[in-house]
C-alpha positions in Angstrom: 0.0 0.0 0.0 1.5 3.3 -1.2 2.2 6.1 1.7 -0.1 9.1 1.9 0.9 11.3 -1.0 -1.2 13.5 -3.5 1.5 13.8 -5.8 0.4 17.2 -7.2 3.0 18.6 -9.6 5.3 21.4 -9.1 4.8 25.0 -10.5 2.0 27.4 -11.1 -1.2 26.3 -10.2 -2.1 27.2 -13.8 0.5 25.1 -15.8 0.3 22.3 -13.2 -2.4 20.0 -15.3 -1.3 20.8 -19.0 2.5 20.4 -17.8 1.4 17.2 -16.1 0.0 15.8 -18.8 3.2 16.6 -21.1 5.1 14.2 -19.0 2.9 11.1 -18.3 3.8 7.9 -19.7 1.2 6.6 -22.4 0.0 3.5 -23.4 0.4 2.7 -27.8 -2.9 2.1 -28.6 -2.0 -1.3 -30.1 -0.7 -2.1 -26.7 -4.5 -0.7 -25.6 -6.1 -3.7 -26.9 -4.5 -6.1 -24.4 -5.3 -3.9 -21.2 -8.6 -4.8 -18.8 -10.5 -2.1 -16.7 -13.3 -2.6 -14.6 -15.6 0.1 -14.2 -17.7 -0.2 -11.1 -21.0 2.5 -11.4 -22.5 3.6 -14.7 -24.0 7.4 -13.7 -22.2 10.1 -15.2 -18.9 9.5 -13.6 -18.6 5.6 -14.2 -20.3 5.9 -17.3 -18.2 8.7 -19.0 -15.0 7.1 -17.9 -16.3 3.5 -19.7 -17.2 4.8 -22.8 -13.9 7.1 -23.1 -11.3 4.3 -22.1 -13.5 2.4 -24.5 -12.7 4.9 -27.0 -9.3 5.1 -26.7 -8.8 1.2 -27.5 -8.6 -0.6 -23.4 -11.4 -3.5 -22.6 -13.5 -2.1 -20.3 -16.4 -4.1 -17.8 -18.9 -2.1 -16.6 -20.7 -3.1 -13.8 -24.1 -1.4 -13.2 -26.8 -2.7 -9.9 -29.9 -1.2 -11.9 -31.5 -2.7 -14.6 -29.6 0.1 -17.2 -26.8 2.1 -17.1 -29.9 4.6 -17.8 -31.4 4.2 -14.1 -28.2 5.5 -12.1 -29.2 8.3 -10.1 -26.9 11.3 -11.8 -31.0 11.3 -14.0 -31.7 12.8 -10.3 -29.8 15.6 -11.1 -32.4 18.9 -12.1 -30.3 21.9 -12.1 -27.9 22.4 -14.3 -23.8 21.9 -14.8 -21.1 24.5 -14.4 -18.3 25.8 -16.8 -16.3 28.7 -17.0 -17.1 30.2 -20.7 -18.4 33.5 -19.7 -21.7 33.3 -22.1 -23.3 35.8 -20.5 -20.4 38.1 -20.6 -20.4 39.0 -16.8 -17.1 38.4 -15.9 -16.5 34.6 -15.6 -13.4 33.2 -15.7 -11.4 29.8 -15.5 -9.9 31.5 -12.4 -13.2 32.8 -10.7 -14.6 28.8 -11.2 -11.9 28.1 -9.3 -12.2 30.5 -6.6 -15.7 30.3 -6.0 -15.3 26.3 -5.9 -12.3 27.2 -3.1 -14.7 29.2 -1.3 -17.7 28.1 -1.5 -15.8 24.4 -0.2 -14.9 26.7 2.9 -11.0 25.9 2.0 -11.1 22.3 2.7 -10.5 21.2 -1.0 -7.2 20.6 -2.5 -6.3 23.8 -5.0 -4.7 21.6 -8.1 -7.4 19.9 -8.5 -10.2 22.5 -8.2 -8.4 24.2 -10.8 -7.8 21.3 -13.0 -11.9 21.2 -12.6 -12.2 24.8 -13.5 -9.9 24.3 -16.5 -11.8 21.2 -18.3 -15.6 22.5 -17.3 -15.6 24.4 -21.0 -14.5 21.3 -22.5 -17.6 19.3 -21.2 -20.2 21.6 -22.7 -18.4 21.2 -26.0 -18.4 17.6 -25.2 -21.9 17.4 -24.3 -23.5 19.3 -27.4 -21.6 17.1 -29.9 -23.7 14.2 -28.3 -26.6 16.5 -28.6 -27.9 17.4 -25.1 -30.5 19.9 -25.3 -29.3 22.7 -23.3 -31.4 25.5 -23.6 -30.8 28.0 -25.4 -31.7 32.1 -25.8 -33.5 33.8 -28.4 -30.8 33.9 -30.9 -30.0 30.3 -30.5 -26.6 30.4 -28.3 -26.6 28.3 -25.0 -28.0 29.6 -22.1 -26.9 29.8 -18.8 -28.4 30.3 -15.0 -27.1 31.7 -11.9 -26.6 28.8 -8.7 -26.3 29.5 -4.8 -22.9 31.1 -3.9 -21.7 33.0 -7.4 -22.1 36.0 -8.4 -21.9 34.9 -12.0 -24.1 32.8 -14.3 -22.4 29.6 -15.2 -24.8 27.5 -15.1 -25.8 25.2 -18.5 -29.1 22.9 -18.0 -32.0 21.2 -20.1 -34.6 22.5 -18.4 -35.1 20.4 -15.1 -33.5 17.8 -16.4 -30.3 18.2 -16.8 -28.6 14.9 -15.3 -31.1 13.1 -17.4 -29.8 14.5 -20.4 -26.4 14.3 -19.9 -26.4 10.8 -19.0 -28.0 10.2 -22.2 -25.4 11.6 -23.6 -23.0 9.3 -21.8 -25.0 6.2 -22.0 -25.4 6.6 -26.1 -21.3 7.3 -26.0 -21.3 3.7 -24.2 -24.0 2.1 -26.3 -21.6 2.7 -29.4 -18.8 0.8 -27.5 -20.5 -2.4 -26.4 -21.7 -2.3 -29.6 -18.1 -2.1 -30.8 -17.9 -4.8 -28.0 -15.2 -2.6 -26.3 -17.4 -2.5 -23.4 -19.2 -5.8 -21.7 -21.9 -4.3 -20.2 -23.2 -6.0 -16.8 -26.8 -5.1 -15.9 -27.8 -6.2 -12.6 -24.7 -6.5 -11.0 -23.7 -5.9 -7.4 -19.9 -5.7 -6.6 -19.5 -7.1 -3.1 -14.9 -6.7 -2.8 -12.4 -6.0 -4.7 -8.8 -8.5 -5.2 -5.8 -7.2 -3.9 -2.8 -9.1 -6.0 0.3 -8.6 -4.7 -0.9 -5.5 -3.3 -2.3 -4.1 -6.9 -6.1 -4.1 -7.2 -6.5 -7.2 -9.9 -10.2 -7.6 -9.8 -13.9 -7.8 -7.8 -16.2 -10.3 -6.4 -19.8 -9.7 -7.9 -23.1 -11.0 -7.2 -25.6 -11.4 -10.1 -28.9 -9.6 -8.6 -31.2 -11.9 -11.4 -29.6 -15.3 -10.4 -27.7 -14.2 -6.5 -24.5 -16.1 -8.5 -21.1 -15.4 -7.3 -19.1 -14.0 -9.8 -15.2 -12.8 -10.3 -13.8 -10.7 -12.4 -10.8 -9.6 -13.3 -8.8 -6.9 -14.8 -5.8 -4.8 -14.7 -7.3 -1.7 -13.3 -10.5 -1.0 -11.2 -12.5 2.2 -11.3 -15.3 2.8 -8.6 -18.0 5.2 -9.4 -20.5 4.4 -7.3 -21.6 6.9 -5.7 -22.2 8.9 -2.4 -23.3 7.8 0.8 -26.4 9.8 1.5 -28.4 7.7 2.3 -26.7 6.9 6.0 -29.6 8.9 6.9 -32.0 6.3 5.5 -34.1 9.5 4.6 -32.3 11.7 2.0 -32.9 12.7 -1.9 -30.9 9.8 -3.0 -32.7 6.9 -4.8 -33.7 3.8 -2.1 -31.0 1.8 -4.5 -28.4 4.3 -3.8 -25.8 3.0 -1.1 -22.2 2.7 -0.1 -21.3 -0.5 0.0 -18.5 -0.7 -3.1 -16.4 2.9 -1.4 -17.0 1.1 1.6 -15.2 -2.3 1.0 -12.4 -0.8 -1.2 -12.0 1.0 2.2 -11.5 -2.2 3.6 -9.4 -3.6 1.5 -6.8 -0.4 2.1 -8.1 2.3 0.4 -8.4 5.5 2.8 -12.0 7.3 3.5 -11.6 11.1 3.7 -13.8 13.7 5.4 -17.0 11.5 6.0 -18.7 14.3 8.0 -18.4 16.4 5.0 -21.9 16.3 3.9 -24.1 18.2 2.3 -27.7 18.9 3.0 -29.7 20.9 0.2 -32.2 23.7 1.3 -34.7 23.2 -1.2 -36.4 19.7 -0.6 -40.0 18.8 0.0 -40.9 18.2 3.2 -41.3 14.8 5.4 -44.9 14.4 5.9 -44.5 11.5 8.1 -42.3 8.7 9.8 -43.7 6.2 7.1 -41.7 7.6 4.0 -39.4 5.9 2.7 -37.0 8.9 0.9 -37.5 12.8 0.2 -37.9 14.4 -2.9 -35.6 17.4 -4.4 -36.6 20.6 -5.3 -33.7 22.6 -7.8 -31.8 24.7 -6.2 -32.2 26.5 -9.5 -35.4 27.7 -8.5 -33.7 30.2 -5.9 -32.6 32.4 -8.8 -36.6 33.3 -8.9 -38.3 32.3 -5.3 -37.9 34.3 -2.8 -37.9 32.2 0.7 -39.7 33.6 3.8 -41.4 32.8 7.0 -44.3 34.8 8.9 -42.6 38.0 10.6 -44.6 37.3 13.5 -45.0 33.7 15.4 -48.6 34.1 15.7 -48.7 33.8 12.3 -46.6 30.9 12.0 -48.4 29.0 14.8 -52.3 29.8 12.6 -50.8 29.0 9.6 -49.3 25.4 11.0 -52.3 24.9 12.6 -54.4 25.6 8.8 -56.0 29.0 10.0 -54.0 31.2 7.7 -53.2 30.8 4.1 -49.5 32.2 3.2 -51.2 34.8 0.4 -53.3 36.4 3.4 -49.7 37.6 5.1 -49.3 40.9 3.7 -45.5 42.2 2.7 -44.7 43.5 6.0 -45.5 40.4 7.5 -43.2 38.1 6.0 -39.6 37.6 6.6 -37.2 37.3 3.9 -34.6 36.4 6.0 -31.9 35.2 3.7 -32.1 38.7 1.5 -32.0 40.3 5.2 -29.2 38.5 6.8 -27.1 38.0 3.2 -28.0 41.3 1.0 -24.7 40.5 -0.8 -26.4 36.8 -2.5 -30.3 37.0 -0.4 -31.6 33.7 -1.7 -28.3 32.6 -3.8 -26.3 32.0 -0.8 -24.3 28.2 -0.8 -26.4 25.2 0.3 -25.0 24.8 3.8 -25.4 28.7 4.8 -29.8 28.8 3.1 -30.4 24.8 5.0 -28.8 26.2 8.9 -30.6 29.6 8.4 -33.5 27.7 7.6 -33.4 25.5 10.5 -32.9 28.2 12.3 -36.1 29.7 12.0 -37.8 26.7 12.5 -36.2 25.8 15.0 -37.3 29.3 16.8 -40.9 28.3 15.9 -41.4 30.1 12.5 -41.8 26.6 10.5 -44.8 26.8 7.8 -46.7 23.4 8.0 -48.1 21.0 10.6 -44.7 19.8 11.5 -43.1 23.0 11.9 -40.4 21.8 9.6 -40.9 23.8 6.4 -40.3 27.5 5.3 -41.6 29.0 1.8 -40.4 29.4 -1.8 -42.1 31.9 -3.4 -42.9 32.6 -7.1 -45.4 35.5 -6.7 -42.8 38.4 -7.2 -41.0 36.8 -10.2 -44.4 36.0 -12.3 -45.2 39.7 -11.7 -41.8 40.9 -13.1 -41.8 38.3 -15.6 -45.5 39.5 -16.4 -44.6 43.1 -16.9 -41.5 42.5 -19.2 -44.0 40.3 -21.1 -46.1 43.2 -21.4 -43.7 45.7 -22.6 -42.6 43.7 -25.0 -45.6 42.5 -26.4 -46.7 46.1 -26.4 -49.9 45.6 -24.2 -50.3 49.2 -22.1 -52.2 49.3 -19.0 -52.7 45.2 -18.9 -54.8 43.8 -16.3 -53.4 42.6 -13.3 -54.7 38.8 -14.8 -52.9 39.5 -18.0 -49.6 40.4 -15.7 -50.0 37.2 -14.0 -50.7 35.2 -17.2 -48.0 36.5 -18.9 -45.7 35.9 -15.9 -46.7 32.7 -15.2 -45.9 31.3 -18.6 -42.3 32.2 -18.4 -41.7 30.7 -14.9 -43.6 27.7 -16.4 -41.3 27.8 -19.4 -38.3 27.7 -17.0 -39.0 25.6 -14.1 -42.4 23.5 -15.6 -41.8 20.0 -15.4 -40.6 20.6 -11.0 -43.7 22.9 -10.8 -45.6 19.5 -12.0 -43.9 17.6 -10.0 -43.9 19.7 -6.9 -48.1 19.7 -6.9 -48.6 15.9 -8.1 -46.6 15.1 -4.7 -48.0 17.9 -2.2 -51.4 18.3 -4.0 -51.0 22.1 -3.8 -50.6 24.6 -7.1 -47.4 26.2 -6.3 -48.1 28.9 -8.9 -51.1 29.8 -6.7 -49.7 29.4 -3.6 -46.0 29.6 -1.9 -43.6 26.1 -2.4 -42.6 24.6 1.2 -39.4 23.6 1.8 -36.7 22.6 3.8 -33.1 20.4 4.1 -32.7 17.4 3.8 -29.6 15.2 3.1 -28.0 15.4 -0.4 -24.8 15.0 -1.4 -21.7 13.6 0.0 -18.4 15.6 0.2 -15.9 13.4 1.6 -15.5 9.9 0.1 -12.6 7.7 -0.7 -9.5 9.8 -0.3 -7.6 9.7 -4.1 -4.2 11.7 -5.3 -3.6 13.4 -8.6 -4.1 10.8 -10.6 -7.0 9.9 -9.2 -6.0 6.9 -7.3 -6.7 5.4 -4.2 -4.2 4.0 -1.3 -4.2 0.5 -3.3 -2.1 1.2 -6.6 -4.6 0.4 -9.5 -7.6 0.9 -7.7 -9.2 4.6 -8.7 -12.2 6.4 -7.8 -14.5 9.3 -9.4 -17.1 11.8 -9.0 -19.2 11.5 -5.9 -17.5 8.4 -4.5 -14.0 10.1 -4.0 -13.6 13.4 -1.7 -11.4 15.4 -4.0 -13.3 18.6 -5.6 -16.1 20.0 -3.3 -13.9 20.7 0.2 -16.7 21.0 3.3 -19.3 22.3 0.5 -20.5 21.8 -3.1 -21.7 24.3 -4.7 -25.0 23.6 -6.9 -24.0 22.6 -10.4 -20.8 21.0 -9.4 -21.2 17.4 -9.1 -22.1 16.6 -12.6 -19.2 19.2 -13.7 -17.0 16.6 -11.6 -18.3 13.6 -13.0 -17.7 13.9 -16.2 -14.7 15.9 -15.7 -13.7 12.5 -14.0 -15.0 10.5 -17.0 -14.1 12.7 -19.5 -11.2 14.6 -18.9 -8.8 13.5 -16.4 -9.2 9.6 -16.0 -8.2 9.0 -19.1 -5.1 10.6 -19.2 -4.1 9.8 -15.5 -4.9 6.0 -15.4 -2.5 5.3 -18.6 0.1 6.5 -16.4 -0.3 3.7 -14.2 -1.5 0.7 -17.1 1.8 2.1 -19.3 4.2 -0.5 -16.6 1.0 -3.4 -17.4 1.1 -3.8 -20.8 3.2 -6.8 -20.2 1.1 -8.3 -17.5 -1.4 -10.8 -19.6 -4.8 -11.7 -18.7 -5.1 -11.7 -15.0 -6.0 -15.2 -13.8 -9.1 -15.4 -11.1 -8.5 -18.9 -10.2 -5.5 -17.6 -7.4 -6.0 -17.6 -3.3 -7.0 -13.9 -3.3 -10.1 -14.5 -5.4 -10.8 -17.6 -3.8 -10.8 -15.8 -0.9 -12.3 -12.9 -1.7 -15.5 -14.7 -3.0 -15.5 -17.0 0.4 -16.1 -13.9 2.4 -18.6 -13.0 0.6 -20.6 -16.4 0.2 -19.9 -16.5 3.9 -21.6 -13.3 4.8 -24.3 -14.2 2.1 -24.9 -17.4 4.3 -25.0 -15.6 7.5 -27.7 -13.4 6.3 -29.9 -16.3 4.8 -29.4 -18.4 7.9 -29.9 -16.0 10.9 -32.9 -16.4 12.5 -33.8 -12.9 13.6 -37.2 -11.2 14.2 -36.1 -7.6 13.3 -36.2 -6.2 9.2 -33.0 -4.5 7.9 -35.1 -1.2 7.3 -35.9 -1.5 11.2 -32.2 -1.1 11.7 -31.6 1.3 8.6 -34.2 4.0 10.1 -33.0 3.3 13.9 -29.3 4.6 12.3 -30.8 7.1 10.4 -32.5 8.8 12.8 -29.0 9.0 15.7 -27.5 10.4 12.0 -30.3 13.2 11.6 -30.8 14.0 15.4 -26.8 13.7 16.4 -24.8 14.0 13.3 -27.1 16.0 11.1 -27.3 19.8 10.2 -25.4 20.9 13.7 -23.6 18.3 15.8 -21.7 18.7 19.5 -19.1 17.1 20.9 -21.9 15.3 23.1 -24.2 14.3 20.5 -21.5 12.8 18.5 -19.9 10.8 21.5 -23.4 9.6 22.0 -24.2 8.8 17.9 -20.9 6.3 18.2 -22.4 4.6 21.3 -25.5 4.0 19.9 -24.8 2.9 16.4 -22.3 0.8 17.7 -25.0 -0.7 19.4 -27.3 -0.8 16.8 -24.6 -2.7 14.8 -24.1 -5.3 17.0 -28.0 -6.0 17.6 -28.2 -6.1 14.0 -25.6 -8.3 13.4 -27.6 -10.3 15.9 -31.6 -10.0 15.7 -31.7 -9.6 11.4 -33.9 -11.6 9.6 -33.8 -12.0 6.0 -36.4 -13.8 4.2 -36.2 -15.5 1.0 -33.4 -17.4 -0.7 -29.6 -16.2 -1.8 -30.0 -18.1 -5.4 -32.9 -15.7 -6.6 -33.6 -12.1 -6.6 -33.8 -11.2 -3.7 -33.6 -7.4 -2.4 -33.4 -7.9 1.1 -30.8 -9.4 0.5 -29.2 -6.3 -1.0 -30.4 -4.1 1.4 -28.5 -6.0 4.3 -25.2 -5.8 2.9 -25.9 -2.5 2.1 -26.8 -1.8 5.8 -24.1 -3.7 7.2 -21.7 -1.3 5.4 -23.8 2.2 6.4 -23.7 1.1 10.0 -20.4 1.0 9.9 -19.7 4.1 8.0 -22.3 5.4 10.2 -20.2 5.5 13.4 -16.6 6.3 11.5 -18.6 9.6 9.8 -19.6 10.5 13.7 -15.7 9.7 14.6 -14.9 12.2 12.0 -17.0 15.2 12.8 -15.6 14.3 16.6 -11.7 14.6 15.6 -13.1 18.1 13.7 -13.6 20.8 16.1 -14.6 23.3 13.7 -17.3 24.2 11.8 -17.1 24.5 8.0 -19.2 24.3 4.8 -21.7 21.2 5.6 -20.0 20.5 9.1 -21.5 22.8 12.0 -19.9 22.4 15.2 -21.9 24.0 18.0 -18.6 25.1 20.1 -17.3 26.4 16.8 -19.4 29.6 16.1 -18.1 33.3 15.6 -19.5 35.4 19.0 -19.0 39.1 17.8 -19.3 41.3 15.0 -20.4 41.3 11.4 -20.1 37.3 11.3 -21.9 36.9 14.9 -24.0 33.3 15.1 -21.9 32.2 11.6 -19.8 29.0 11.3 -16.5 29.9 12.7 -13.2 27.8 10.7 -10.0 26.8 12.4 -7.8 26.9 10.3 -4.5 26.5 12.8 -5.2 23.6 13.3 -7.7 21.7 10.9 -6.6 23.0 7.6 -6.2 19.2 6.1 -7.6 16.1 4.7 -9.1 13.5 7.2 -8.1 10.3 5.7 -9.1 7.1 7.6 -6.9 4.2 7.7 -9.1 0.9 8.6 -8.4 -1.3 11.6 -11.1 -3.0 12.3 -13.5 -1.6 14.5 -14.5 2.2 13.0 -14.0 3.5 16.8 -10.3 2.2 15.8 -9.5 3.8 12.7 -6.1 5.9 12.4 -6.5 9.1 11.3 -4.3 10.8 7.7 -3.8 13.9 7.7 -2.7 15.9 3.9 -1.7 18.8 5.3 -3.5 21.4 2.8 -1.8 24.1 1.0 -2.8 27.7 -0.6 -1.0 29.1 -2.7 -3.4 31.0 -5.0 -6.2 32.0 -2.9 -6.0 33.9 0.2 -7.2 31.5 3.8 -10.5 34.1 5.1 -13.8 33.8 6.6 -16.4 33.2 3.9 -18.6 35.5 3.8 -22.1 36.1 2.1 -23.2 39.7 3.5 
């Protein structure tokens, strides 16, 4: 196992990636033909970086748990993606992409990478329109863009609200043509339970066919994982039900380090909970905060009649309402990042001012922008004097144009017209920062094993900010992958085929058959989803939006706990030869409940606050910043990056000291 070292070039921040890539080794594309990756995760990440190796000649195996490569959750995605071409003409730059992604991380991201990020985002959208995504365009036909939470720019490129969707469209018909080509052996249904470590080189992974529950191996010369984050720890979060941890989680275990796992992020804008018998939460675009304007009642009587269904929010007149983001943030009101709109919310609901009968909601409204919108309309339409109806009219159809299909969506789910009446919303869990810690290269603590887009920590620091994480992706898949990983297969090409009939896959397959049996033969009385909302809720209460050094002492007690009466009381039912998706969920759970308690360790060992990680003993007392989230930067400016032991109360702590070189160490702040 290498030592811990990011291996960033020397040099100006700005020549470090185009130097870099002067002096790799390559591999002859003849030589190409006779090299094996495995690509583990077909969303945008996975399934860039399988059709682009494809491309360039190496036999990839992609390995996908849904029924399609088509399913993976990046289709989630509403928003948009970020890239630093300065459409708009409002003073974007490859540099400001960079800074705002340093920022808006609250320093905890590694510079050379961010602005490796910043440098390929133009190259996406190029990418992306040759595979014809339909980004929307203006009135003269050039791409449009949108402004996202924590820019003063508009970067933004999307399809409506549904960009993800398109874009991994885009990718999956890029990997169609290559398993057509059959550079790409496509495996549907596919569950990837270990890697093989050969001679301390990743070599290879243990699968489980979800149609059949056979044990397969496969091998190769490389392994990718791009599985994912780990959202869905919480059990309640925006992340599909499907959506888990389990291959990050057993590279882990195999050597790889886990950076940062208290770095998550939860979004402002989600629907809320309506009860304890969901099963997941629904996002709302953060996109939608360029034209909603959030507020609670001014007054908590008003708050208290309108949770109890005795005021409507359209009888609150202007001077009752608080706009509290445009008053506590003039500089970005409703734009601010993620972590700074979901605390202030909580905040006010916390102090009583939540909207519905749960008190855990606040309100997105459209009213002001359908007027404005209306009015424009008018002018330019020439209509003088037009009714207040016309105004609305008019309005309405360009915020439909815009933001239609999560307007649809948004009333089919809370049975409420949102163009009628104010959007509720609040946080809910989103979008994982840290992840498998990964160099340069992108490569993990086992040499040969690599990791991209959500599943590795590298980009985001203590914060993403919206529009980022398919910019990451497919800058993963695209862009940087591809050149680093042929550093590494350049010394293979005289390797062979790499045999899976040696000790290490016999005994990684043993393990898992053996944990397979366990689950199948225990004789519990409890369901996993009884122990996957018991974690989830220690998560939200203890190690959600604002933790304590209390809380989180406690959260390791208990899920440790929980753990071990899982591991005893879990019953499984059906068979391990069939489809069978309890089955999946229990591995899945046995992984979270482990990750569960090392992510408490974590934001523990971090007494700061920053980005997505709000320490209650770490909060500025005085002056312009008072009640914000106060950074140490003395003494935490690093990378967290977990060695495994054993036990997660074991784990030995990493630390990559961080450096900055090009952007000045300050407070963030919004005002």
């Amino acid at each position: 196992m290498s030592v811990l070292d990011s291996k960033v070039p020397k040099g100006p921040i700005k020549d470090k990636w185009t130097t870099y890539k002067d002096k790799i080794d390559l591999v002859n594309p003849a030589n190409k033909r006779n090299i094996d990756v495995i690509v583990v995760g077909t969303g945008l990440a996975g399934g860039s970086a399988a059709a682009t190796l494809a491309e360039l000649g190496y036999n990839v195996k992609a390995f996908a748990y849904q029924d399609s490569p088509r399913r993976a959750h990046s289709i989630a995605a509403q928003g948009g993606i970020n890239a630093a071409k300065n459409y708009m003409g409002d003073g974007d730059s490859t540099y400001r992409l960079f800074y705002d992604t340093v920022k808006g991380g609250d320093y905890r991201s590694r510079e050379a990478n961010v602005h490796r990020l910043a440098e390929v985002s133009g190259n996406i959208i190029d990418q992306c329109v040759a595979q014809g995504v339909p980004f929307a365009r203006d009135y003269g036909g050039l791409l449009d863009n949108r402004s996202f939470g924590g820019v003063l720019v508009s970067r933004t490129f999307y399809a409506k609200g549904q960009t993800g969707q398109q874009l991994l469209l885009g990718a999956y018909s890029a990997m169609n043509r290559q398993i057509a080509r059959g550079k790409i052996q496509m495996y549907n249904r596919h569950e990837m339970l270990d890697v093989v470590v050969v001679d301390g080189k990743a070599r290879g992974i243990i699968t489980r066919n979800l149609i059949t529950g056979e044990i397969e191996r496969h091998s190769a010369h490389a392994v990718v994982i791009g599985s994912g984050g780990y959202g869905n720890v919480y059990f309640l979060s925006t992340n599909a039900m499907g959506s888990n941890a389990t291959a990050a989680w057993k590279i882990h275990k195999k050597g790889a380090f886990f950076a940062n796992p208290c770095y998550t992020q939860i979004h402002p804008t989600c629907i809320p909970r309506s009860g304890d018998y969901q099963s997941k939460l629904t996002l709302m675009s953060e996109s939608l905060r360029n034209d909603g304007r959030i507020w609670v009642p001014k007054n908590i009587e008003d708050a208290k009649a309108i949770q109890q269904g005795k005021l409507k929010p359209t009888d609150l007149a202007e001077e009752d309402r608080d706009y509290y983001l445009e008053r506590r943030y003039p500089a970005f009101g409703n734009l601010v990042p993620r972590d700074v709109a979901s605390r202030a919310a909580k905040e006010r609901c916390d102090a009583g001012f939540g909207v519905n009968a749960t008190g855990e909601a606040v309100y997105l409204d459209f009213a002001a922008a359908i007027e404005r919108y209306g009015k424009e309309q008018a002018k330019i339409q020439g209509i003088d004097n037009p009714s207040a109806d016309k105004v609305y009219d008019l309005g309405q159809a360009i915020v439909e144009a815009k933001y239609g299909n999560l307007f649809q969506m948004y009333e089919k789910i809370v049975d409420e017209n949102p163009y009628k009446t104010p959007m509720m919303i609040y946080p809910a869990t989103h979008y994982t920062m840290g992840g498998v810690w990964v160099d340069y290269n992108l490569m993990t603590t086992v040499p040969g094993l690599y990791c991209i887009g959500e599943a590795n920590f590298s980009d985001h620091g203590a914060n993403r900010l919206g529009a980022s994480a398919l910019m990451q992706g497919l800058a993963d898949g695209y862009f940087v992958l591809p050149y680093t990983i042929g550093d590494y297969l350049s010394d293979e090409i005289r390797t062979g085929a790499i045999p899976t009939d040696t000790p290490e896959f016999e005994e990684a397959e043993k393990a898992v058959k053996s944990q397979i049996d366990f689950f199948m033969n225990n004789n519990g009385t409890k369901s996993v989803d009884h122990f996957h909302k018991r974690l989830g809720k220690v998560m939200w209460d203890k190690v959600g939006m604002a933790r304590n050094e209390k809380g989180l002492k406690e959260a390791m007690a208990e899920i440790k706990a929980i753990r071990e009466e899982f591991w005893k009381d879990v019953k499984v039912p059906g068979i391990a030869n069939e489809m069978n998706p309890e089955l999946e969920k229990a591995g899945r759970v046995a992984d979270f409940l482990e990750l569960g308690e090392l992510f408490a360790k974590d934001a523990l060992m971090r007494e700061e606050s920053c980005g997505g990680h709000f320490r209650e003993e770490s909060v500025e007392e005085s002056g312009e910043q008072k009640g914000e989230a106060k950074r140490n930067d003395k003494d935490f400016a690093f990378v967290a990056a977990w060695e495994y032991k054993g036990e997660p109360a074991d784990a030995v702590l990493h630390k990559e000291e961080l450096e900055f070189k090009d952007i000045e160490l300050k407070q963030r702040s919004y005002k």
